[in-house]
N, C-alpha and C positions, 0 to 999 in steps of 0.2 A: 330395820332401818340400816341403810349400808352408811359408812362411818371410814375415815381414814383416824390411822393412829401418827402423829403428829411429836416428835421428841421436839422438847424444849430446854434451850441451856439452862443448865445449874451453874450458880458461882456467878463468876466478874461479870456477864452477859444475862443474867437471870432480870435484874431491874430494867436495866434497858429495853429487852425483847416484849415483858411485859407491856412498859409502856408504850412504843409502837404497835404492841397486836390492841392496845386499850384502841389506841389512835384510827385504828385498820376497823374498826368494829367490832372487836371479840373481848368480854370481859374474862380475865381470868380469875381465879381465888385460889388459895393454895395454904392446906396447912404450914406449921411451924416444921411437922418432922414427915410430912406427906409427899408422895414421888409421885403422885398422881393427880396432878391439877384439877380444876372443875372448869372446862369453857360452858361461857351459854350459845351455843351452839353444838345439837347435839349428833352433829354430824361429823362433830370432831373427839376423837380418846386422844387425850394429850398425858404425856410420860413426860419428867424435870428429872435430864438426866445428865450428866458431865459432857461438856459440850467434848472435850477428848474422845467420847465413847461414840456419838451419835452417829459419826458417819459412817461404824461399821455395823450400827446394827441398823441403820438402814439399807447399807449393804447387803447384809443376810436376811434383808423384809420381816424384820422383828419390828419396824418400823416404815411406815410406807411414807415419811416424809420426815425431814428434821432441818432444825436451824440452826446450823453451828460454822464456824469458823472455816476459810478456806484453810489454814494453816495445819490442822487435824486430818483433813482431810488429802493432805498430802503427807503430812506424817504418817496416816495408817494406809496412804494408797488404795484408797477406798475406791472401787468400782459403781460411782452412782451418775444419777443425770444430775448437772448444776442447773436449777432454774430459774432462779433468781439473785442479781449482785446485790445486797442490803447493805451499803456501806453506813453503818454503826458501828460502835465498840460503847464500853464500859463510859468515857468521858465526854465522848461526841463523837458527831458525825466525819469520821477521816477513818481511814486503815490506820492500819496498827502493823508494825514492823517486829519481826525475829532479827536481831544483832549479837553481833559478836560484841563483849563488852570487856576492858582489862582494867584494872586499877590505875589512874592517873599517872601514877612512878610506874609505870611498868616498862621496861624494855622494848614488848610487843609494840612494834609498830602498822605492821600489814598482817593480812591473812598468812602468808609466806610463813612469818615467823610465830606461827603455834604449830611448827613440825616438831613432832614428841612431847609436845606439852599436854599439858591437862587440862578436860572441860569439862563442867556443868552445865547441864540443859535439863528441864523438861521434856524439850523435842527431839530426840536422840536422831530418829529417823529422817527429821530435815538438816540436823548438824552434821551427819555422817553422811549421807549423798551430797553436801555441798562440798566439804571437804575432800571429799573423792573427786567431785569433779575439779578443785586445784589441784589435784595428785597430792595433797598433806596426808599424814600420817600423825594422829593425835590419838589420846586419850582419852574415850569420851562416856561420862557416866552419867547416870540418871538423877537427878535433882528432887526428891520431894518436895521439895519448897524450902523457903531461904535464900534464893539462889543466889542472890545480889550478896551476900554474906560470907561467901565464903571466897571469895578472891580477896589476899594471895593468901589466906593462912592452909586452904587445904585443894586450891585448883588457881592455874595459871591464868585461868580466863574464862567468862561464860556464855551460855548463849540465849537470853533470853527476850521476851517478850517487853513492847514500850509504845507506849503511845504518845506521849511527849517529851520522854526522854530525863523528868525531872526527879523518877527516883532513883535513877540513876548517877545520874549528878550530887541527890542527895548522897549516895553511898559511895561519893569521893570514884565512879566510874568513866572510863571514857569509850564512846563507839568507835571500836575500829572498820567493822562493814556490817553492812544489811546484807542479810541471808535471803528475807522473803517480804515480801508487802505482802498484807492479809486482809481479806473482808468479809462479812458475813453473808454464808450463803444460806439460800433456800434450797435444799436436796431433795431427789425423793428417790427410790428405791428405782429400778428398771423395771420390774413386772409390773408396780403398781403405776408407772409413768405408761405405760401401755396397755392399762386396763380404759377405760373408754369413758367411767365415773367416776374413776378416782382420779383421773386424769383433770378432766374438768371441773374440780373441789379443789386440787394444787394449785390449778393455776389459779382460780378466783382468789387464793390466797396472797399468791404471789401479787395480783393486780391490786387489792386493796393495801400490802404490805407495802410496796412502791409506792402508792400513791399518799399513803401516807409517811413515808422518809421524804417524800418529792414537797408536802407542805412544812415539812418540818423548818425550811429555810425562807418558805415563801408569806407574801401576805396578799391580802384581797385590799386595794384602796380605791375605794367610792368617793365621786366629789359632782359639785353642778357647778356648769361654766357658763358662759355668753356660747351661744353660736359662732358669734365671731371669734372668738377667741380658741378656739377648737385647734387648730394647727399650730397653735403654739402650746397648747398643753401636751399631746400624742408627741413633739418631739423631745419632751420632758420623760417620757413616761417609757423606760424599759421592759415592754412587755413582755410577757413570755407567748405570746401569741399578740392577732390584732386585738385593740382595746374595745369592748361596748361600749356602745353609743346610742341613749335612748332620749327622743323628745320629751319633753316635761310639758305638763298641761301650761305653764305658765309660758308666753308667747315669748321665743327667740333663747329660751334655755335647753340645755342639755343634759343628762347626766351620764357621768363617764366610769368604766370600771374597768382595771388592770389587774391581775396580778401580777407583782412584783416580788422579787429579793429585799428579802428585810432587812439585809445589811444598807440595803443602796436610801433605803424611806426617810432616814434621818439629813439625806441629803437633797432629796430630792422635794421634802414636802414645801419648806420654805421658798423653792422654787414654784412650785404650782402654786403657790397661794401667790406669789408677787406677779405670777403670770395671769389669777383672775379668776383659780379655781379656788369655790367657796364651800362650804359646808365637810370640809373632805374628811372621811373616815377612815380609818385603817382595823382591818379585819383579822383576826389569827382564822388560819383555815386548817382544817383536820387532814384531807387528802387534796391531793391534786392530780388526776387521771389526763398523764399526756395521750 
């Protein structure tokens, strides 16, 4: 049986990616100390492996496909195809920013002023071609972790990773600039993007992966209205497309269905009901294939 081998992040992106491949149709399971997931689908070998690492071993087709961070992938300069944007991270759905971060009392006010200072980062590789392209001249070491810790007692400033900014804040930091906006990609190797079956098993990934980040915001709302009343509910109603519109056995009624944004529902329902639509449901939907 032909099979693409599939890296899956470890760490801060491990629950997440799960939960959307749940969403996408693929169950996964996964030992406590196991680096080789079980999908059911046995078209797929999945490896759970530091999303830092994925994009080079898809690179070298140790891996014919992986989901890992744009951010990695430009820190190792990895030569692969992008196929898909999956903008997720660890706390929701938005990118996730690399910043330049200093201690609230710090002097550092711009980028300008970490010339011959000291930085901690994880991403060495995206801290050190940013700063080259200002023409700065720093100090820049590698972080194990902690990172947020050790400004000022043992580095001038750091450059880490944030997604809303609040541990930051906790640890008395302030942003002076964003390095890089980041999202999650869907990669796959170039030989295997140009084999002709493994080609079309990525992308089916890729369609069901989307389609399932695309309902994560959305909902399905079902309701029945008068006939009459029909052009004044559709101009209630924010499609994402035109709304269905189906005759009901019972003479002169409708029933209508939209998908919507589930932020807008809370506003929008007490409107259609004073405009006439009755019975109205609201739906969670698993995917949404534009």
């Amino acid at each position: 049986m032909k099979k693409i081998v599939l890296g899956l992040p470890k760490g801060s992106l491990q629950e997440a990616t799960f939960s959307i491949m749940k969403k996408a149709g693929f169950s996964i399971t996964v030992g406590s100390r196991s680096y080789v997931p079980t999908v059911d689908d046995p078209e797929i070998d999945a490896r759970l492996i530091r999303a830092q690492e994925i994009s080079r071993y898809v690179e070298h087709g140790l891996l014919d496909a992986g989901i890992t961070g744009y951010d990695w992938i430009k820190e190792n300069a990895s030569d692969v195809v992008e196929i898909a944007d999956l903008v997720y991270a660890k706390q929701g759905l938005a990118p996730v920013r690399w910043v330049v971060a200093v201690p609230n009392d710090s002097p550092i006010r711009t980028v300008a002023d970490l010339e011959g200072k000291r930085i901690a980062t994880e991403a060495v590789g995206l801290t050190r071609q940013f700063l080259t392209s200002r023409g700065i001249n720093a100090e820049i070491e590698f972080s194990w972790g902690a990172t947020e810790m050790k400004a000022p007692d043992l580095v001038d400033a750091i450059v880490e990773l944030t997604e809303t900014g609040s541990s930051l804040r906790a640890h008395n930091l302030r942003i002076v600039e964003t390095i890089l906006e980041s999202t999650t990609k869907l990669i796959a190797n170039k030989a295997a993007w140009s084999d002709a079956w493994k080609r079309g098993k990525i992308d089916q990934l890729a369609i069901l992966l989307k389609g399932a980040l695309g309902a994560e915001t959305q909902v399905l709302l079902k309701m029945n209205v008068y006939r009459n009343q029909t052009e004044a509910i559709l101009k209630i109603l924010p499609a994402l497309h035109s709304p269905t519109i189906n005759q009901l056995r019972a003479e002169g009624w409708v029933a209508i269905e939209s998908v919507v944004e589930e932020h807008v529902v809370r506003e929008i329902i007490p409107r259609l009901k004073a405009a006439g639509a009755e019975g109205i449901i609201e739906i969670p939907l698993n995917k949404v294939i534009a």
